[in-house]
C-alpha positions as CSV (number, residue, x, y, z in Angstrom):
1,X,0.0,0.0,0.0
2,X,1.0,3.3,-1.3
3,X,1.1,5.9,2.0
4,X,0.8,9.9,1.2
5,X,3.8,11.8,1.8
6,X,1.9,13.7,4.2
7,X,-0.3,10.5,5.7
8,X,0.1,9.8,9.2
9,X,1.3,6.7,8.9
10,X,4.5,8.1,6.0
11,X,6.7,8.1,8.8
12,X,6.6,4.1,9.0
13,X,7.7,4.0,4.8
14,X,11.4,5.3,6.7
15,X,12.9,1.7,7.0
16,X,15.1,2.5,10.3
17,X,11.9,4.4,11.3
18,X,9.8,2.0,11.1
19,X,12.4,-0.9,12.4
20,X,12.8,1.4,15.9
21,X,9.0,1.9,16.0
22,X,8.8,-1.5,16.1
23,X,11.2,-2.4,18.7
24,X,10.4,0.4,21.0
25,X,6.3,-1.0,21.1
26,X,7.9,-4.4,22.3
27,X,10.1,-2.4,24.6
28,X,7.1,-0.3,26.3
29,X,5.0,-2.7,26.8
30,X,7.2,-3.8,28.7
31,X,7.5,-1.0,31.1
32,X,4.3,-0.5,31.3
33,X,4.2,-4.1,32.7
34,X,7.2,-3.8,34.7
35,X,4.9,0.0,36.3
36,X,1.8,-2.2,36.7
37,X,3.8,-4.7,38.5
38,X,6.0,-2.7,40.6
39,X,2.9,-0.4,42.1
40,X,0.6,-4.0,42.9
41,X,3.7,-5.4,44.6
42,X,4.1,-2.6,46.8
43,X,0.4,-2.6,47.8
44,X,1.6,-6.0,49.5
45,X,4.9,-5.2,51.3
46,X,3.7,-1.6,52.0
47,X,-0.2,-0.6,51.5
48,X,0.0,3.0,52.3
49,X,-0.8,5.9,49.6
50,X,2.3,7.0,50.3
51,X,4.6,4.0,49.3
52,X,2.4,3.5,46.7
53,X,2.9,6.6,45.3
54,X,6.6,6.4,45.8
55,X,7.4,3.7,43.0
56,X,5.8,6.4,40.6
57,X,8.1,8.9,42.0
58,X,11.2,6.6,41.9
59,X,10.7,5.8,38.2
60,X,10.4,9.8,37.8
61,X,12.7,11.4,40.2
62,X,15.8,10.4,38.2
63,X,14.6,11.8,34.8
64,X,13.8,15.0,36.7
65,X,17.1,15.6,38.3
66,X,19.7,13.8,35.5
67,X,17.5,14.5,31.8
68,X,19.5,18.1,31.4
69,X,22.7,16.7,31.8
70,X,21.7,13.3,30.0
71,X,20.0,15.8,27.3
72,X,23.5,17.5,27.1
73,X,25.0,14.0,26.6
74,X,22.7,13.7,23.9
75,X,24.1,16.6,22.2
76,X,27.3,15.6,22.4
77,X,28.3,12.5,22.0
78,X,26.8,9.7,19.2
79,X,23.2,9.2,20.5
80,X,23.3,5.6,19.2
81,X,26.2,4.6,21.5
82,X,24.4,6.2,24.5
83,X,20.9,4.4,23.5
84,X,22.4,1.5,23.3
85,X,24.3,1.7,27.1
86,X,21.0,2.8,28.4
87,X,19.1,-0.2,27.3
88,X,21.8,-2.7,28.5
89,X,21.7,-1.3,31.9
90,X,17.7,-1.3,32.1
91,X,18.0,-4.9,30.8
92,X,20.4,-6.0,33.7
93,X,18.1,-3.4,36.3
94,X,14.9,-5.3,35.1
95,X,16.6,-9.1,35.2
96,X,18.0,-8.3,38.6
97,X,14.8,-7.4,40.4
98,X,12.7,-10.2,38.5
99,X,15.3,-13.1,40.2
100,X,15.1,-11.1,43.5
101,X,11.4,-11.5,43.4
102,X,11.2,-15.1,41.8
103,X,13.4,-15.9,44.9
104,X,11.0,-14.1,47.5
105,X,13.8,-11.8,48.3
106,X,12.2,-8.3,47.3
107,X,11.3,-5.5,50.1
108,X,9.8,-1.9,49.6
109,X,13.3,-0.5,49.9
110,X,14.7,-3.4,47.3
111,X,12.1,-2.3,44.9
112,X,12.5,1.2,45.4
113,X,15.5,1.1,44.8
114,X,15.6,-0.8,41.8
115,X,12.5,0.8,40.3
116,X,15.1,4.0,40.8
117,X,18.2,2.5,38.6
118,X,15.9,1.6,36.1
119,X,14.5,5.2,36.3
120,X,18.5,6.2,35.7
121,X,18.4,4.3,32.9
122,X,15.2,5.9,31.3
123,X,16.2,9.6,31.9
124,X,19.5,8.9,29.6
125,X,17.2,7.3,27.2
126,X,14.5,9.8,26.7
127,X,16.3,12.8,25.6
128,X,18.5,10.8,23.2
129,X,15.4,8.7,21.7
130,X,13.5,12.3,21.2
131,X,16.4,14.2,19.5
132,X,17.1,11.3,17.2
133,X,13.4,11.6,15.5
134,X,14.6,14.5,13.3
135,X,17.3,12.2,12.1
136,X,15.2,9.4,10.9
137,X,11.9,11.6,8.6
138,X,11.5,14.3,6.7
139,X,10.9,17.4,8.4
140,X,7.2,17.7,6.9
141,X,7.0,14.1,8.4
142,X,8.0,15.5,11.9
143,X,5.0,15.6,14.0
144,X,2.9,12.7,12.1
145,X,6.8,10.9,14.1
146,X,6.1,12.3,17.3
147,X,2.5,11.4,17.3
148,X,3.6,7.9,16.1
149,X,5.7,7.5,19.1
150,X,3.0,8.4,21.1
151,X,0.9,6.1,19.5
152,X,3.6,3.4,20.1
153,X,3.5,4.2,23.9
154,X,-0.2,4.3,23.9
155,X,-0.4,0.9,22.3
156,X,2.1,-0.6,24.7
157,X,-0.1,1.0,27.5
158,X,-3.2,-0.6,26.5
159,X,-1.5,-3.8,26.1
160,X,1.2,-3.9,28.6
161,X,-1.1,-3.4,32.0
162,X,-3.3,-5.7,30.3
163,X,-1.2,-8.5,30.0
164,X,0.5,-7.7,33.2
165,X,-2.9,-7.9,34.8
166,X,-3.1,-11.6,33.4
167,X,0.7,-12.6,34.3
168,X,0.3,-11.5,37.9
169,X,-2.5,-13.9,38.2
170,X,-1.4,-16.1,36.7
171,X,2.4,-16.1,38.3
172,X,3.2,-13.2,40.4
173,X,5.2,-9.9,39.8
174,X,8.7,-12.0,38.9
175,X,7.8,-12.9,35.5
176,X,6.6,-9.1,34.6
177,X,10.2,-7.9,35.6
178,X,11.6,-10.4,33.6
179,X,9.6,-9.8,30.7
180,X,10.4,-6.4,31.1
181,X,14.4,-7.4,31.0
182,X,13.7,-9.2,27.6
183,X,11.6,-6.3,25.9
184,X,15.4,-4.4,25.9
185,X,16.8,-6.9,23.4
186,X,15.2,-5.7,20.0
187,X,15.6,-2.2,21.0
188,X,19.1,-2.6,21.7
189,X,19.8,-5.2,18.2
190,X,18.0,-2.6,16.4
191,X,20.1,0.6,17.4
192,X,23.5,-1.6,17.2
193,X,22.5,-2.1,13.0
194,X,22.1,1.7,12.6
195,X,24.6,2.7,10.3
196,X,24.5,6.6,12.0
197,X,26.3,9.1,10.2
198,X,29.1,10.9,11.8
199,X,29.0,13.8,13.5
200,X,29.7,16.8,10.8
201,X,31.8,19.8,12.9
202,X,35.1,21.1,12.3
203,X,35.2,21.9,16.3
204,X,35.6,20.2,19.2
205,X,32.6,18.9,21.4
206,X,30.8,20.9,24.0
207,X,32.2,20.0,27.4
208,X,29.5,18.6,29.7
209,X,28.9,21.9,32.1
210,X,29.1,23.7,29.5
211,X,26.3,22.7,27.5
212,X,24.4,22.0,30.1
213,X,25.0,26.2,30.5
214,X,24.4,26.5,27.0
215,X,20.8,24.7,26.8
216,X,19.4,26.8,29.8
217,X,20.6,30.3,28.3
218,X,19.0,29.1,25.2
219,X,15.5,27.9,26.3
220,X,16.0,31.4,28.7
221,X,15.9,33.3,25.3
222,X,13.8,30.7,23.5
223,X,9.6,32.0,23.9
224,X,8.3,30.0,22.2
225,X,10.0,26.9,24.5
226,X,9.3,29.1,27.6
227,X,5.4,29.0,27.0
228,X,5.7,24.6,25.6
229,X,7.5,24.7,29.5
230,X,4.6,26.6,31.1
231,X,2.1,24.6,29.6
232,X,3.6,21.5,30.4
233,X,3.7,22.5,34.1
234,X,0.2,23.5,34.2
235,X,-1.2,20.0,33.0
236,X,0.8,17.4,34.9
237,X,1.1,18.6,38.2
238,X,-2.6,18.0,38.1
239,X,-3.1,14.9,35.6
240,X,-0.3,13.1,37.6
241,X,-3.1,11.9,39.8
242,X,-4.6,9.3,38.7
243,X,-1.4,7.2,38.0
244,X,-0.5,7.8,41.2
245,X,-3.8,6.9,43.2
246,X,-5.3,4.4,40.8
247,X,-3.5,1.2,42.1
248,X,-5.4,2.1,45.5
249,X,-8.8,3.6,44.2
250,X,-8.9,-0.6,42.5
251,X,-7.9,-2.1,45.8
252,X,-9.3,0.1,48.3
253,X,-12.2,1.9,47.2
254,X,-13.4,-0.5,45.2
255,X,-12.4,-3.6,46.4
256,X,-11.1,-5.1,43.1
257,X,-8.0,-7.2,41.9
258,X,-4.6,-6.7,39.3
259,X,-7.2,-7.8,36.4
260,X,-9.6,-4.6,36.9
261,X,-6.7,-2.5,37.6
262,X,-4.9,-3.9,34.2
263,X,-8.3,-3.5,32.5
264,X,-8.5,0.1,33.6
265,X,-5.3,1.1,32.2
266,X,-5.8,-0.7,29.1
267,X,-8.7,1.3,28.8
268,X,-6.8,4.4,28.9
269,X,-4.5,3.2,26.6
270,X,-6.6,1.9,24.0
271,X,-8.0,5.3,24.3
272,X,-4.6,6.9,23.6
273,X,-4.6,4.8,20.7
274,X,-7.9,6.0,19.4
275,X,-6.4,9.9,19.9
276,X,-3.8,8.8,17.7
277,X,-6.1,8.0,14.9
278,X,-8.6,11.1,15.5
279,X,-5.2,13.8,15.8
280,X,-4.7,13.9,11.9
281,X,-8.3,14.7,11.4
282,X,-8.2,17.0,14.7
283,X,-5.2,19.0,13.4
284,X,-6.7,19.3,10.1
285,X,-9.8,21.4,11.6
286,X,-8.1,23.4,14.6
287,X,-4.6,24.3,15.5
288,X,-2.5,22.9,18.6
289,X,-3.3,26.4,20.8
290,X,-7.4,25.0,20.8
291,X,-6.6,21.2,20.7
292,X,-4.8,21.1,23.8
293,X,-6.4,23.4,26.6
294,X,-9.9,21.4,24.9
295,X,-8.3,18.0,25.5
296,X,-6.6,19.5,29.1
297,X,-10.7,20.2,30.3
298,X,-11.7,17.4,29.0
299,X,-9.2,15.1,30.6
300,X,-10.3,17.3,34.0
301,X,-13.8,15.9,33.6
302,X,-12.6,12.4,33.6
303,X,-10.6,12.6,36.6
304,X,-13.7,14.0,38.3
305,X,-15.7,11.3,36.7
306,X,-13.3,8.1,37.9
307,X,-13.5,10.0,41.8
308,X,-17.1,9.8,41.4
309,X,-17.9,6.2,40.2
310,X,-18.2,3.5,42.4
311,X,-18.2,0.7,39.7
312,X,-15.4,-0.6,38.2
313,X,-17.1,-1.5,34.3
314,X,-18.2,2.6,34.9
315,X,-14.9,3.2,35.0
316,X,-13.5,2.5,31.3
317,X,-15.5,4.8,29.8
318,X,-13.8,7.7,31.4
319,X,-10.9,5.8,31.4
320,X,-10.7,5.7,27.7
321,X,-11.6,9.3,27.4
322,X,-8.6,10.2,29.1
323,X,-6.3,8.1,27.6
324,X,-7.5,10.2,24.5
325,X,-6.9,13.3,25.8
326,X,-3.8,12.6,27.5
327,X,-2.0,11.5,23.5
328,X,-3.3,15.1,22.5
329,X,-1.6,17.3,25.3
330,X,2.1,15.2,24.9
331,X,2.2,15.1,21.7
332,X,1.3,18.6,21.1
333,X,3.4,19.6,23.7
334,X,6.4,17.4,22.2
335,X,5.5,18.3,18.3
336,X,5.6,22.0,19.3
337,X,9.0,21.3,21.2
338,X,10.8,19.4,18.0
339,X,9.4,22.3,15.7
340,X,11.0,25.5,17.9
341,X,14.6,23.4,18.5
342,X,17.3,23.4,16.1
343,X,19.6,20.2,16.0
344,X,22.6,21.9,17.7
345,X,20.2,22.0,21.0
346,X,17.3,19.7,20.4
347,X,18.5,16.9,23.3
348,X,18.6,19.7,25.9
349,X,15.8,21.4,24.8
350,X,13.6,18.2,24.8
351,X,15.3,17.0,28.5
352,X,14.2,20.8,29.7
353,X,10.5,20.0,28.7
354,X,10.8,16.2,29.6
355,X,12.1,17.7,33.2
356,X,9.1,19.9,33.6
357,X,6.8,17.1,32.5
358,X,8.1,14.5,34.6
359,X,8.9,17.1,37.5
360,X,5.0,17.1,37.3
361,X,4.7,13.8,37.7
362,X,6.8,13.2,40.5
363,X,6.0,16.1,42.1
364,X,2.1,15.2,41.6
365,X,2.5,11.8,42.8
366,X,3.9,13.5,45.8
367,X,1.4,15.6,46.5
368,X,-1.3,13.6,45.5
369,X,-0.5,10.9,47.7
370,X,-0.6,13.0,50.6
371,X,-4.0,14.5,50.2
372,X,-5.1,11.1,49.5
373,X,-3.9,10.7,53.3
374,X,-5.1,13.7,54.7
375,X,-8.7,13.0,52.9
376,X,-9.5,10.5,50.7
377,X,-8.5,9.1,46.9
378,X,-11.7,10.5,45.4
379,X,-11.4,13.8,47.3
380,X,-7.8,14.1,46.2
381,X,-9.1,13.1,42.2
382,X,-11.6,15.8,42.7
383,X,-9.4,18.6,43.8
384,X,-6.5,17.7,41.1
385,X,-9.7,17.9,38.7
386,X,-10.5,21.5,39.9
387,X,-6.7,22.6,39.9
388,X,-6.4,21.4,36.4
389,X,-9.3,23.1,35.2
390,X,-7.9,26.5,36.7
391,X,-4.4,26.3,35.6
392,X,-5.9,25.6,31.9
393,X,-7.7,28.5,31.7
394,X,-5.0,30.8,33.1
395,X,-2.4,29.5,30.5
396,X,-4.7,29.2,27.7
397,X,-3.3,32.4,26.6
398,X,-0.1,31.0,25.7
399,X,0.6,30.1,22.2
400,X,2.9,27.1,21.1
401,X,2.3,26.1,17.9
402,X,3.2,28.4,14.7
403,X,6.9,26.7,14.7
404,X,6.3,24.4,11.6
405,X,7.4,26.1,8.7
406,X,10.7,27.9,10.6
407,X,13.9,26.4,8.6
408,X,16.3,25.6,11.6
409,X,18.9,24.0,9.5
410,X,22.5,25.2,9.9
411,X,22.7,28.3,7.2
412,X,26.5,28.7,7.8
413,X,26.0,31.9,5.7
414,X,28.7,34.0,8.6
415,X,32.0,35.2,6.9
416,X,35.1,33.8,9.3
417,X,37.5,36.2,9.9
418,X,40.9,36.0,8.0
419,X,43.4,36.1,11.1
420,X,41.4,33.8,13.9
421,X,42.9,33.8,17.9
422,X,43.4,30.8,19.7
423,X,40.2,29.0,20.4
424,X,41.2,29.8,24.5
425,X,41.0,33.0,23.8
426,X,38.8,35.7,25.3
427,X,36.2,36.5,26.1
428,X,35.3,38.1,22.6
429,X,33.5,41.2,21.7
430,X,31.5,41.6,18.8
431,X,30.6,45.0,16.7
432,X,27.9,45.5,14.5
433,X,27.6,49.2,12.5
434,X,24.7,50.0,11.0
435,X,23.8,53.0,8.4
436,X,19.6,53.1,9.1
437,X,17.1,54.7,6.7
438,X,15.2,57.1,8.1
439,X,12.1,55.5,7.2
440,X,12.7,52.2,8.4
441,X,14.0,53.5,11.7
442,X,10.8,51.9,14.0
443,X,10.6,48.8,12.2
444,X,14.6,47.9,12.6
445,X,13.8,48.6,16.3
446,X,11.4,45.7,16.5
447,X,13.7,43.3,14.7
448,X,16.6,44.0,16.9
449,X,14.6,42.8,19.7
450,X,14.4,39.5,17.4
451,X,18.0,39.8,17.0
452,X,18.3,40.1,20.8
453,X,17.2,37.3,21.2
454,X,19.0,34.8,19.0
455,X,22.5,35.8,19.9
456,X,22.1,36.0,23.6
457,X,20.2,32.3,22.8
458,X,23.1,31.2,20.9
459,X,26.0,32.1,22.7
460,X,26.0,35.5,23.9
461,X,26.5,36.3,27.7
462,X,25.8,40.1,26.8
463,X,24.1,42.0,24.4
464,X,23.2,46.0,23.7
465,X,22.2,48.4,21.0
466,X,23.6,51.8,20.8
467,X,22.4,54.7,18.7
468,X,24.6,57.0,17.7
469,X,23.5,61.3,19.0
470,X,25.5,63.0,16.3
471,X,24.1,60.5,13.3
472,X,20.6,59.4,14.6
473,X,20.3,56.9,11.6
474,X,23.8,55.2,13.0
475,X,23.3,52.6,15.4
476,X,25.8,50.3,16.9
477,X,25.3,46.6,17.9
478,X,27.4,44.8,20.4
479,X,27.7,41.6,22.3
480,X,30.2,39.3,24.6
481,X,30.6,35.7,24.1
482,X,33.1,34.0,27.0
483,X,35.5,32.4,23.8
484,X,37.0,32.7,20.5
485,X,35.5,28.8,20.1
486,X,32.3,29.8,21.6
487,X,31.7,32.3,18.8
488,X,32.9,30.1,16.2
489,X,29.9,28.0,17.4
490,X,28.0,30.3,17.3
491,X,29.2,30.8,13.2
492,X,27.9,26.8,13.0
493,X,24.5,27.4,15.1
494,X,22.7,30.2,13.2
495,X,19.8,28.8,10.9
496,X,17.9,30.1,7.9
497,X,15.4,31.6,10.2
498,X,17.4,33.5,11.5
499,X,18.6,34.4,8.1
500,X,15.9,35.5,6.8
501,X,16.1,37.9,10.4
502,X,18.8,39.3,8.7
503,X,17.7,39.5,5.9
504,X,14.8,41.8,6.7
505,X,17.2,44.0,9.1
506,X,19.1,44.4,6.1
507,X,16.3,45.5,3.7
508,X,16.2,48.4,6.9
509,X,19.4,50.1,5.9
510,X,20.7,52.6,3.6
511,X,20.5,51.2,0.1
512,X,23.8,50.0,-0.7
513,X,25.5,49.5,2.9
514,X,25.9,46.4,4.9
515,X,26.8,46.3,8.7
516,X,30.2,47.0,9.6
517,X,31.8,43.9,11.9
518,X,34.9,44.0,14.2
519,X,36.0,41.0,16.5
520,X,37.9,42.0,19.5
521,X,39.4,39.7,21.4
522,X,40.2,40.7,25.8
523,X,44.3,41.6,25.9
524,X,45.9,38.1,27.1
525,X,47.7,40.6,29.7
């Protein structure tokens, strides 16, 4: 079958594409088996909301703290060779609890623990596995990618809790880690075929600290990855909640066992699943900036709804809705994410946003398990319902999508200077002259703003425009970078968007005159 270049499904005609796909559906399914399984076994060596919410938290907490320096990692060293150490290590993290348990020698602090390493493994994974997207489709393919790899982890969430369900009846928690260990495999023979092309700079890599440095200043001067942040934020410190109470609302409030609490989740995944068919025609009608505050309310409504049923079969219907609405907001989210990031940054950019989401998360299942304490789980449901409803509206405002059609390939369209310092040296200043018409005076004002912008996001620790009292149509641009190496990169990160910025500050000046530049480097003495 023939697919549309611009079908939801073209991704998939990308053979390495489609291979990874593949593998990574195997792979999540089993961690969603190895989440199911983890949370049921704590609600026997340690019942309380609490501990129950902890495993969540464990298997969150070290994404939140290590995705920035695992995105800078990602961004600058081969992402196949860090993939691939990342899935060994979950592989012996998942095996090693699975024998523990088949041997009746797992505690809450053993699992815990182990749910943490395997949590290690996962933050090094997820920033690498989002930047690598770009590498494998088409631009114009991009978001039909990211909305496939939510589909993949929607899939595996409908079936993995659903099979776990059956495997822990059937023969206990030990056999869902160790499937979990062997989901790693394909993954892993997959990534160890890729043929990856090497990486294409004439300079030497970013040290760790500092492009860690260099992805906050960016997404610090980056709006349009500010508001993606915000909106993150807003959603899931409040949708956190159910993952983190449902384990007990099964046991406790409704007295049910692992197959109604698999059944539930499979709900919500298959209803992630259905999202991923309904997004192509979604997107087709309305833009991300309605889709995702509608699908935030809506997902509101069903938190409210499972705190308010008291039948389990009630349950799926809501279930499913969310499940639905929850593919809309992370995909959108992450689309919008891969669209404002050029490749230079895109790991860090994406850890940032998968910090803020998973800081929600952890964060949530923190506090959600505590007012589950202090009330009750359907209270605490209702009041994350309420809170999410509010912090909807309030950043509704915010736009994130608009990003598509930006070109953020390397332009590499900046002159090098004939006589070039040692790369050591500095810190650097940089001068820009420009000869302004008199008519274009207000609307070169506004794009230096723009301008602002990109080099203080691409390298520059300070930035001002001067205009010049004796010539009011003389203006003078200058900014600091710490290196001579440091602006070099910066020669290597500028895209055609930004470009065409120039271009149109350019079509601002005196006919026939171009800005003047100087490099100045700070006296070694």
């Amino acid at each position: 079958m023939t697919m549309p270049r611009h079908s939801p499904w073209a991704p998939l005609r990308q053979r390495l594409f489609r291979a990874l796909w593949i593998a990574s559906v195997a792979s999540n399914i089993g961690t969603w088996m190895q989440d199911v399984g983890a949370a049921w076994l704590m609600t026997s060596l340690a019942p309380q909301p609490l501990m129950v919410a902890s495993v969540q938290v464990a298997s969150t907490l070290p994404v939140l703290l290590l995705a920035l320096p695992a995105g800078a990692l990602a961004d600058i060293v081969d992402r196949r060779h860090l993939l691939i150490a990342a899935q060994v290590w979950m592989l012996l993290v998942a095996g090693t609890l699975g024998l523990a348990t088949a041997l009746q020698a797992t505690d809450d602090r053993l699992l815990l623990g182990l749910t943490l390493c395997l949590g290690l493994g996962s933050a090094f994974t997820l920033p690498a596995w989002a930047a690598i997207i770009p590498e494998l489709v088409p631009r114009e393919q991009l978001q039909a990618a990211v909305t496939l790899n939510g589909l993949a982890i929607n899939v595996s969430r409908a079936v993995g809790p659903a099979l776990a369900g059956l495997l822990l009846a059937w023969s206990g928690p030990a056999t869902v880690f160790l499937v979990n260990a062997g989901s790693f495999i394909g993954v892993v023979a997959v990534l160890a075929a890729w043929k990856r092309p090497p990486r294409d700079s004439a300079l030497p890599a970013e040290r760790l600290w500092g492009a860690m440095r260099a992805g906050f200043r960016y997404v610090r001067h980056a709006r349009p990855l500010l508001r993606i942040l915000v909106r993150a934020g807003a959603f899931f410190l409040f949708a956190s909640a159910p993952w983190a109470l449902l384990p007990l609302l099964v046991r406790q409030e409704w007295g049910a066992g692992p197959t109604v609490y698999g059944l539930l989740l499979g709900a919500i995944g298959g209803g992630a699943v259905a999202g991923a068919f309904l997004l192509p025609t979604l997107r087709g009608r309305s833009s991300n900036d309605r889709l995702l505050p509608l699908a935030a309310l809506v997902y509101a409504g069903m938190m409210a709804a499972l705190a308010l049923v008291r039948e389990p079969l009630l349950a799926l219907a809501p279930g499913w809705a969310a499940g639905s609405c929850w593919l809309i907001v992370l995909t959108s989210l992450q689309g919008a994410a891969q669209a404002a990031l050029p490749a230079w940054v895109r790991a860090r950019g994406l850890a940032l946003v998968m910090v803020v989401v998973m800081g929600g998360m952890a964060g949530g299942g923190l506090l959600w398990g505590k007012v589950a304490s202090r009330w009750s789980i359907p209270e605490a449901l209702l009041i994350a319902a309420t809170g999410l409803t509010v912090a909807t509206l309030l950043t509704a405002p915010l736009r994130i999508g608009g990003h598509e059609g930006l070109d953020l390939t390397p332009s590499l369209h900046w002159p090098l200077p004939d006589n070039q310092p040692a790369h050591d040296r500095g810190p650097v200043l940089v001068t820009l002259t420009y000869q302004v018409a008199a008519e274009h005076r207000r609307q070169f004002a506004g794009l230096m703003k723009e301008l602002h912008r990109m080099r203080r996001r691409d390298g520059a620790y300070y930035w001002q425009l001067f205009r010049d009292t004796e010539d009011p149509g003389r203006y003078l641009e200058i900014f600091l970078v710490e290196s001579w190496l440091e602006h070099l990169r910066q020669h290597e990160r500028v895209t055609v968007a930004d470009r065409n910025l120039q271009e149109r500050i350019q079509a601002c000046l005196v006919p026939n005159t171009r800005p003047t530049v100087s490099h100045l480097v700070a006296d070694a003495d």
